[in-house]
N, C-alpha and C positions, 0 to 999 in steps of 0.2 A: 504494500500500500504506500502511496506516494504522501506526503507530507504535504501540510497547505502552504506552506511557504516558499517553496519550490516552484508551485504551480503559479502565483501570481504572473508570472509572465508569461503562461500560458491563458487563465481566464480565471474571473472569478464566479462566486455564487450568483453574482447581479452583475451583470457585462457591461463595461463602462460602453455607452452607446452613442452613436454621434447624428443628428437631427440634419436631415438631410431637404433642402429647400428643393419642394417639386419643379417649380421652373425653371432652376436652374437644373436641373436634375434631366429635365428635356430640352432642356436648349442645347444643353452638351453631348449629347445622343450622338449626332454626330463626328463631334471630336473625337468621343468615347470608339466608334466604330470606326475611326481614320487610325486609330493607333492599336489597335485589334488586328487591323490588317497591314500595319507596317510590322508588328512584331513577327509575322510569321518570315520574310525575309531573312532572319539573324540568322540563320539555319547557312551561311557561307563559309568556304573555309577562308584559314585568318591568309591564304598568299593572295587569295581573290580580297580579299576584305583592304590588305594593304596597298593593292594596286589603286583600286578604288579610290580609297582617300587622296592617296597624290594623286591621283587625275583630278581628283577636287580641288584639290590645292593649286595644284597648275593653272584652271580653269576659271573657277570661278572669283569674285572681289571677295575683300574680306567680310562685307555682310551675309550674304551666305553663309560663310565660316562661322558666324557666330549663332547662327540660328545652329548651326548644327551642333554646333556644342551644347546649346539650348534642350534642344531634342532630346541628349543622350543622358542629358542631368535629369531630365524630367523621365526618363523610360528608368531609373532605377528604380528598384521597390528592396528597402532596407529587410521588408517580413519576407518577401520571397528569398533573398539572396539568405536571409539567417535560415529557412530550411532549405536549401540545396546544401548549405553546409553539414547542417544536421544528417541529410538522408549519403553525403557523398563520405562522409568523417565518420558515422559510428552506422550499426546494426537496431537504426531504427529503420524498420521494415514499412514501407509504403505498402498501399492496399487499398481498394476499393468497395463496396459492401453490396453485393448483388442480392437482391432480397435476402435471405438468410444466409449465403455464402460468404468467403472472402474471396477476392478477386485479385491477381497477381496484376500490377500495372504495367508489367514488361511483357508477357504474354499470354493475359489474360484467361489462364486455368483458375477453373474454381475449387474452392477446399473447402471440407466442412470442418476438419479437425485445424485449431491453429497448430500443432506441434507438428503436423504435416504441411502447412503454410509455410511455417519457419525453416524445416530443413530444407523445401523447395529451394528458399530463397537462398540459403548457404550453400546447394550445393550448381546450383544452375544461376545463378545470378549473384556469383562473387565478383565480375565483372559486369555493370550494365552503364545504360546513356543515362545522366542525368534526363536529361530532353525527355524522353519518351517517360518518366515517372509525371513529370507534369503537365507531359501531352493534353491529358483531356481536361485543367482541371483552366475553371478564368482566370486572371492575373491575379484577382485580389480575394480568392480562397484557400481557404488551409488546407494541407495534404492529410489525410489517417495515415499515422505509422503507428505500428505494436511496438511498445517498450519492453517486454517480456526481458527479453535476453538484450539488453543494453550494453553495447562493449564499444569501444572505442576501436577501429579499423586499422589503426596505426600500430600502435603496440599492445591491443588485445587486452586492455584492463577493463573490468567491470563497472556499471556505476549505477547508482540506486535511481536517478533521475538526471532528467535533461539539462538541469542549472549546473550541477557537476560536470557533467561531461563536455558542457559547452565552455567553462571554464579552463577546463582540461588542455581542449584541443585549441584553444585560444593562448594559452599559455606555457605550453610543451610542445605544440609543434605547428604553432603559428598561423591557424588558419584563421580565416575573415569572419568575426559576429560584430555583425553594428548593433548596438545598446540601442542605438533609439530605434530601433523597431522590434515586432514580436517576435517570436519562434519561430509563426508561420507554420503550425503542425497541430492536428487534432489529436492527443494522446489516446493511447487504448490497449491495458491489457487483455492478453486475447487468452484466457484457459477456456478449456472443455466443457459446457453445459456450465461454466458459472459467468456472468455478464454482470460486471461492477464498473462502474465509471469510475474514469481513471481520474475525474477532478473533486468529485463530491459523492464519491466510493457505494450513492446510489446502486441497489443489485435492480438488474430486468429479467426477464422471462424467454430474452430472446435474444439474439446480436440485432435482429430489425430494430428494436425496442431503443437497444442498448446506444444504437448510430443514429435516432433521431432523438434522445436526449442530450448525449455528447453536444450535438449540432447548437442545442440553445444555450452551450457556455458561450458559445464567439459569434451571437447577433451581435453585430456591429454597425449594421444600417437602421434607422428607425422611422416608418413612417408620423410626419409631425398630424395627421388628419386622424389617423386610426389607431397608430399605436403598432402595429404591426410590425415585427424584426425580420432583419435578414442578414445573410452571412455577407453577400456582395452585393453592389450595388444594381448588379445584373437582376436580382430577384427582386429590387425594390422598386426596378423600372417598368418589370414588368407591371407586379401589385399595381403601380400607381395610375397606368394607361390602362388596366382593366376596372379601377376600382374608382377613382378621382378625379378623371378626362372623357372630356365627352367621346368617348372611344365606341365605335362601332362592335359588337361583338357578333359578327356572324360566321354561319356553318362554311365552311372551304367547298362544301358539296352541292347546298342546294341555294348558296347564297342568300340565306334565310337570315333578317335581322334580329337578335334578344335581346332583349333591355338587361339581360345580367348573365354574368359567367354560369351559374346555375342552370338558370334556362338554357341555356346553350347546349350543357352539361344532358340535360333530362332529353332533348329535341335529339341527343347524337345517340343514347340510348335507349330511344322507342323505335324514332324512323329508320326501320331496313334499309331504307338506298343510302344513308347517311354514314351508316357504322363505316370504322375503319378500313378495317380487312377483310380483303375479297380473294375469293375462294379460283384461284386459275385454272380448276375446270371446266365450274359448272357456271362462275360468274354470285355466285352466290354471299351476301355478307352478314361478318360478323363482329361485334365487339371489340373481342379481344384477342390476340394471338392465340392461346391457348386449344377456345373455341373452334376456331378455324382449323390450327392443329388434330381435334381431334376429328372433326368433319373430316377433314383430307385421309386422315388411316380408314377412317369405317366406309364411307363413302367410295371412296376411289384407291383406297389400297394405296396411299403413300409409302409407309414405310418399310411394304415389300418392293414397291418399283425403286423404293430410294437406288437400292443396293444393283436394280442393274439401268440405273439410268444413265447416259452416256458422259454426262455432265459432270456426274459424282464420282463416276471413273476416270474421268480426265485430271481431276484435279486431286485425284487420291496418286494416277500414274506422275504428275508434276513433282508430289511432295516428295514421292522415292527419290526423282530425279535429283530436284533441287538439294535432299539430302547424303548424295553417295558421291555426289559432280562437284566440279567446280562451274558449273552453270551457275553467274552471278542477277539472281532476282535485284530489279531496280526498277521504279516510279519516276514519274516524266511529267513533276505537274506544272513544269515554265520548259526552258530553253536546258538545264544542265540534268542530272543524272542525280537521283536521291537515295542512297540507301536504304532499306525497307527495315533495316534493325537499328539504326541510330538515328534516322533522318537527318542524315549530313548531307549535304549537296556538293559533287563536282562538277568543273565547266566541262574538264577529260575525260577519256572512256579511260587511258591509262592510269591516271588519279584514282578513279572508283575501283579498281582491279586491284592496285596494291594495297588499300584500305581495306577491302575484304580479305586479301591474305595475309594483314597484319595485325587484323583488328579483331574478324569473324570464324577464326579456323573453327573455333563450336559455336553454334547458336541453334535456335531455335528452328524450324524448318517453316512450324504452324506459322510465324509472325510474318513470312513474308507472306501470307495469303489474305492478310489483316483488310488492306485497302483496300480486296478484289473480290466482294462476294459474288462476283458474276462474270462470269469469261475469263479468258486466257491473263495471267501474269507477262511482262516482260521479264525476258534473262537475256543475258549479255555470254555469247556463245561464244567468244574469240578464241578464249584458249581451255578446251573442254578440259580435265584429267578425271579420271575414276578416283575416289578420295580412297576406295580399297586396296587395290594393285598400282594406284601414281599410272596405270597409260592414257593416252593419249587418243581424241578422237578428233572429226573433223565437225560430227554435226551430231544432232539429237537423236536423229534414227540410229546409229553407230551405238553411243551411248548408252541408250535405251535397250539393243538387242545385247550388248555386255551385259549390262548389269539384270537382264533374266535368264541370260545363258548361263555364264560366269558365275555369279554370285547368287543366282536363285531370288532374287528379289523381285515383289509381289505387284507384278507390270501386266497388265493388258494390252499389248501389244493389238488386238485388232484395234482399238478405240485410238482417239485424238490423244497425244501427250498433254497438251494442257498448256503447253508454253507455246509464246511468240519469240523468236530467234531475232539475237541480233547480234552481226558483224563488226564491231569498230576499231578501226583499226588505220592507220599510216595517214589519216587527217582524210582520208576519202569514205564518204558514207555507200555502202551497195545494200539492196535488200539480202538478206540471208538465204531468201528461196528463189526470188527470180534473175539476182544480179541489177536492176534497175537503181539508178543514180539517184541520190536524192541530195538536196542542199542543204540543208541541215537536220537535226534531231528530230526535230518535232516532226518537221517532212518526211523523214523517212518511217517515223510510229504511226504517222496517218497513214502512208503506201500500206507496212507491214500488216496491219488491222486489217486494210481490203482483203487480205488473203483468207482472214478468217469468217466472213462475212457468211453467216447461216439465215437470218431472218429477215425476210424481205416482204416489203408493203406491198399488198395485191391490189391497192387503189393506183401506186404511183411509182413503184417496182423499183423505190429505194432499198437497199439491204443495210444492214445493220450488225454488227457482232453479239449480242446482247438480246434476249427477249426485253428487259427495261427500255434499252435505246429505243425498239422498234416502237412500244405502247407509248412512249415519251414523242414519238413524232408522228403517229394517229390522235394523239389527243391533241397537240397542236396542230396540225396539219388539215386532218381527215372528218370531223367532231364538229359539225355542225357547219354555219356558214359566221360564227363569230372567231376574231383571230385576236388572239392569245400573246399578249406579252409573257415570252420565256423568265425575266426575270421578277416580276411584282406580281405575275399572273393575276392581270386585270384583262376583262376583253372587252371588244370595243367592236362595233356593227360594220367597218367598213376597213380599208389597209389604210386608206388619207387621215382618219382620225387616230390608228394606231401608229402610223409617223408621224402625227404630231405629237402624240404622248411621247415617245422618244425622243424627240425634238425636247421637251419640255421638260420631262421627268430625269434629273441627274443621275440618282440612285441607278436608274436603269441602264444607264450607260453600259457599255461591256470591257472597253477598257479602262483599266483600275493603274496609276500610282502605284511604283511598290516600297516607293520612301517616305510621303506622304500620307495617302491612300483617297485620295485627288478623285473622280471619275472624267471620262472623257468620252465624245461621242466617235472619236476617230484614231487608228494608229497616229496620224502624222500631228494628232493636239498634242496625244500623250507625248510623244517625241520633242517636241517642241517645250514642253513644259516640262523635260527635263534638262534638255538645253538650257534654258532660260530663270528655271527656280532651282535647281539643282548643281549645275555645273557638267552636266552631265557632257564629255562631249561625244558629237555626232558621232555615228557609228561607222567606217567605211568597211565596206564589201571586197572580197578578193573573192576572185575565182580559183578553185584547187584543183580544174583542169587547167585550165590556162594565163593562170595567174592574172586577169584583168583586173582594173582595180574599178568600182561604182561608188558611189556616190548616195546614189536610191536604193535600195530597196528593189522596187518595182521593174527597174531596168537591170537589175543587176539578174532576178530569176526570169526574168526574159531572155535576157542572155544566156543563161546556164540551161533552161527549157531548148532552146530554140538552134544552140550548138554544141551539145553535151550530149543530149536525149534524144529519144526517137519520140518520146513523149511529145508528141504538135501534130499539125494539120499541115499539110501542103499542096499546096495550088498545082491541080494537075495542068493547069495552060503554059505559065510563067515557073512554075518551081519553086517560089517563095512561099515561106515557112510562117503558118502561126500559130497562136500560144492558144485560142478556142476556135471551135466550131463558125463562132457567131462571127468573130472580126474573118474568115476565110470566106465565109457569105457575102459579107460588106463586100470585099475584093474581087469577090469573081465576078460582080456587074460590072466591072472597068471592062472586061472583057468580052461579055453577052448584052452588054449595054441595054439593058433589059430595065423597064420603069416600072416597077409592078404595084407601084404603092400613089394609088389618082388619090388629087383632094375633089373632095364631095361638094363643094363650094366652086371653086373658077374652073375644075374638071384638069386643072396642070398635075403630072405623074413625078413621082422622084426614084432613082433607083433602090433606096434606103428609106426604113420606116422613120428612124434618129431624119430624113431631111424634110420627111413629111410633118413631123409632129415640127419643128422648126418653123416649117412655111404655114404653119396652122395657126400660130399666132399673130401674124398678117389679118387675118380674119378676128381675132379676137379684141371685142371692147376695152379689157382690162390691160393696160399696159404694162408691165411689168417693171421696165426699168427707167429710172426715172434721174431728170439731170438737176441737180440740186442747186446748182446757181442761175439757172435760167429758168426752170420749172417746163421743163419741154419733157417730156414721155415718148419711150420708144413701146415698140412688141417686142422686134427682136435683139439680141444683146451687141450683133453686128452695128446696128444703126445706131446704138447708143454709143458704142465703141469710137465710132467713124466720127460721131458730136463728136465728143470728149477729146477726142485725138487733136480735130480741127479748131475748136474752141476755147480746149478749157488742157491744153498737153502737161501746164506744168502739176495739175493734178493728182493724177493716177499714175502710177508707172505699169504699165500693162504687160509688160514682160515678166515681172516679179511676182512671188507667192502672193504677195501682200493684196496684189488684185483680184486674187480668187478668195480672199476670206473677206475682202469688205464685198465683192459682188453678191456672196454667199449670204450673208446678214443683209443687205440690201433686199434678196427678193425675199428671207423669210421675213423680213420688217413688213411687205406689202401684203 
């Protein structure tokens, strides 16, 4: 039993609480979610992290410079930094509390017994990521660790409680606790069928019991209307936009409005089209998972097809694989290469290669499947070996027939492996199965995917990897005659009013800041407003067939499409090459001289629909563009051009970018 004077700085009987102003509380929602999503970038390694800086320093003035200093003072958190000390310095065991279980936070096995918790942790996670213990938890909640067996990681002494040991290791062997903040840890002895709180030695009936009493030592947020506590502020913002804002509360299903979370509550379980989970045979819904689960065994025999469904086989053949190979599982969720057991990012396939053989010689097999409940995993195929006999293969199939020859390991060779392959290697990207070039990462994960492509829409004969992708693009797609914002999932009765919401609504932008966390409605803002508030400098392109050096972007995979690949379209009259279908149509009327597109109005033909819709605004009342020191109105942007040029030149510079974003704002102003 822990002493009460110990625990003051972890919590007391009455949680000093701090009163938190609602409106400021929503006015900062937003900052609050700009720095949620710049914290997910730290995840760089420190040669990329150092390059960076001095490109900043080079680049940009010293104002800049000081906001960023600004930034990095304000992203510390004294209570965070004092448990990552705790959980990386002694044998306080992190853990997560899954209805009655305990839940391992590095790869997530459940335990009912803690003394089988505890050896887990000693014997399979003497080495683990800081990172992945505080993966899921917000910035500003405390982690559960078990104090049971409290030792010190360094030289293995014992200690009764956490104010010792942090004293200890602060003292002996120098590690970092800042005083002015907390521990940052929910304590919890864990024994067998007895449940005592570790701060006010309360007994429960249950470990459920036991982790929502715990929870009311460190409310720390308090609503000032109701009274109401919470751990982080995250819970308090909820409360206060359901309970104290004139907040809409309606059903996601039938767009149904409640005057109160309750009502909501009772409407989601009476009405059957509303319940959650739906049955993917019959279409059928239910409440809750469970429900559903057992419908699926009685009903349709899940848990006999589980076992020979092609899907469960694939990905039971991947984890042998993953587990006997040196096939390195890796996540691609920007431009570089992530580890699936530390979440580390490299810009190299070579970096990420020596890290697995430096870092991962044991690990877990289940965790690389963490991120992918549906479809194929990436691995990184370059340099295959059998982790049993150290030989050597070229590709997966090789591999795969070793390790069920050879070593008798439990492979389904009719079925799919379950992995997507990939080659990286001497700075040139090829697909793994057809040899096809691609230009960078991401480019070559989107080719590689098409090879797996199983489920395809019978309305519009897209394919998909995934049964989610495909129902994820019938419900936007296929589903009625309203179209569906992918990210606010709002719908709107026509496409002109659903681009003007995107026009309008920030939020929904799709590119995001990843220093800020900024939104933009285009590549080339976000590009620019890294240039210009960042320091960031412009990016140039080289070609690694022919070493060209770009400038754009745009012309640079033009280039690389168009004299690298067989990937284009080519003019059977002339020979000339290009990058779609549509721009080689444009082209071959120079040739067939062919006008197939009349206006309905003076009955004149153009050979391009882009020249008809052009010549249509000739006919149109509304002018579009407009000459702001003379008040003169054109249709088209030629005849405004041609004023401007002849009247007003030292205005506009018309060759520069700067003309295409004031014309842009121009005609959405009208």
């Amino acid at each position: 039993m822990l002493d009460d004077q110990p625990l003051t700085r972890l919590a007391s009987r009455i949680p000093k609480k701090e009163s938190v102003d609602l409106l400021d509380l929503l006015d900062n929602t937003k900052a609050t979610e700009k720095r949620k999503s710049s914290t997910k970038t730290k995840a760089v390694p420190a040669k990329k992290a150092k390059s960076m800086k001095k490109d900043v320093k080079a680049t940009s003035s010293k104002q800049p410079a000081k906001t960023e200093k600004k930034k990095k003072a304000e992203s510390y958190d004294a209570t965070r930094s004092n448990a990552e000390t705790i959980i990386s310095s002694t044998t306080a065991y992190p853990f997560r509390v899954n209805d009655k279980s305990i839940l391992c936070v590095y790869c997530q096995e459940l335990f009912e017994d803690p003394d089988v918790f505890r050896n887990h942790m000693d014997a399979e996670h003497d080495y683990f990521s800081i990172k992945v213990a505080f993966h899921h938890l917000p910035k500003n909640e405390f982690i559960k660790v078990d104090l049971t067996n409290l030792r010190c990681r360094v030289c293995k002494n014992s200690f009764p409680n956490l104010d010792d040991i942090m004293a200890h290791v602060e003292t002996e062997h120098g590690k970092k606790v800042d005083k002015a903040g907390k521990f940052g840890v929910m304590p919890y002895f864990l024994q067998k069928d007895v449940y005592n709180c570790a701060v006010c030695d309360k007994n429960f009936p249950s470990l459920f019991h036991l982790n929502r009493h715990t929870i009311t030592h460190f409310l720390s947020y308090v609503c000032h209307v109701c009274g109401s506590s919470y751990v982080a502020t995250t819970g308090l913002l909820r409360h206060v936009r359901s309970k104290h804002q004139n907040y809409e509360v309606s059903c996601k299903k039938c767009k149904k409005v409640f005057p109160t979370m309750e009502a909501k509550e009772k409407h989601r379980r009476t009405q059957k089209s509303c319940m959650p989970y739906c049955c993917s045979k019959c279409q059928e819904r239910f409440l809750d998972y469970k429900t559903r689960k057992k419908h699926m065994e009685v009903a349709h025999g899940q848990s006999k097809q589980k076992q020979n469904d092609p899907n469960f086989i694939a990905k039971r053949n991947a984890e042998v694989i993953v587990k006997y190979s040196t096939v390195y599982p890796f996540k691609l969720p920007e431009e570089n290469m992530v580890c699936v057991y530390c979440c580390e990012s490299f810009p190299q396939p070579a970096e990420f290669r020596a890290h697995m053989d430096e870092e991962h010689e044991t690990f877990n097999p289940k965790m690389a499947f963490l991120h992918c409940s549906e479809g194929y995993i990436k691995v990184d195929c370059t340099n295959i070996n059998c982790r049993l006999c150290f030989k050597n293969f070229q590709n997966l199939d090789e591999i795969a027939d070793h390790l069920y020859s050879e070593h008798k390991k439990p492979l389904d060779l009719s079925v799919a492996l379950g992995l997507q392959p990939f080659h990286l290697e001497n700075n040139k990207l090829f697909c793994a199965i057809c040899r096809a070039k691609a230009l960078c990462l991401r480019q070559l994960s989107r080719h590689t995917q098409s090879h797996f492509w199983r489920y395809t829409c019978e309305a519009c004969g897209k394919s998909y990897a995934t049964n989610t992708a495909l129902r994820s693009h019938i419900r936007f797609s296929h589903i009625g005659n309203e179209k569906i914002c992918r990210k606010c999932k709002g719908t709107f009765s026509s496409v002109e009013e659903k681009r003007k919401h995107m026009l309008e609504s920030q939020r929904c932008w799709s590119h995001l800041c990843c220093v800020c966390g900024e939104r933009f409605i285009s590549w080339h803002a976000k590009q620019l407003h890294l240039s210009e508030c960042h320091g960031v400098e412009k990016k140039v392109y080289v070609c690694p067939e022919c070493g060209g050096v770009f400038h754009e972007r745009k012309k640079y995979r033009t280039h690389f499409r168009l004299s690298h690949t067989d990937d284009n379209y080519v003019c059977s009259c002339c020979g000339m090459k290009f990058v779609t279908k549509k721009t080689l149509e444009e082209h071959r009327v120079s040739h067939t001289m062919e006008k197939l597109f009349p206006c309905t109005v003076c009955s004149k033909s153009f050979p391009r629909k882009k020249n008809l819709v052009q010549h249509m605004w000739i006919h149109m009342e509304n002018k579009r563009f407009e000459c702001k020191m003379c008040n003169k109105k054109f249709n088209q942007k030629v005849s405004w051009k041609t004023h401007m040029k002849s009247y007003h030149p030292e205005l506009v510079e018309f060759e520069g970018k700067n003309n295409n974003i004031k014309l842009m704002f121009s005609v959405l102003n009208e």
